[in-house]
Steps between C-alpha positions, in 0.01 A plus 500: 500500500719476184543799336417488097538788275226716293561294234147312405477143489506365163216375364429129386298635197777534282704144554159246537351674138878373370430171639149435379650637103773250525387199313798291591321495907250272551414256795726481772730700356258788481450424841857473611565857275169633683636462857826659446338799380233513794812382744722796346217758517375435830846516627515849382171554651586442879854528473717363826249566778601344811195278648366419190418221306306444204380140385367397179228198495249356287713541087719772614623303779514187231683714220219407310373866409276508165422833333224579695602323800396721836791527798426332782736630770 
């Protein structure tokens, strides 16, 4: 198992609110913006575990994410 340090995960909290503010993001570019958050956060998350992968379906999976989109992984 990889070994990650005490450091906490960051949290997506921060970085979507700054997405859903910007007025210049809407439609697929929301979405495209959306993902790269999630992708970036999630990332951090699980870090480089060996063994593991993590899919995204359904708008995640699409880059389609809307502000109240759900993850379906």
């Amino acid at each position: 198992m990889t070994t990650r340090s005490d450091a906490a995960p960051s949290e997506i909290g921060p970085a979507w609110r700054g997405l859903v503010a910007d007025p210049t993001l809407g439609g697929l570019a929301f979405g495209a913006a959306a993902s790269v958050v999630v992708d970036e956060w999630l990332v951090d998350l699980l870090g480089d575990e060996p063994g593991v992968v993590l899919l995204g379906v359904g708008a995640y999976g699409r880059r389609e994410l809307c502000p109240a989109s759900d993850l379906d992984l």
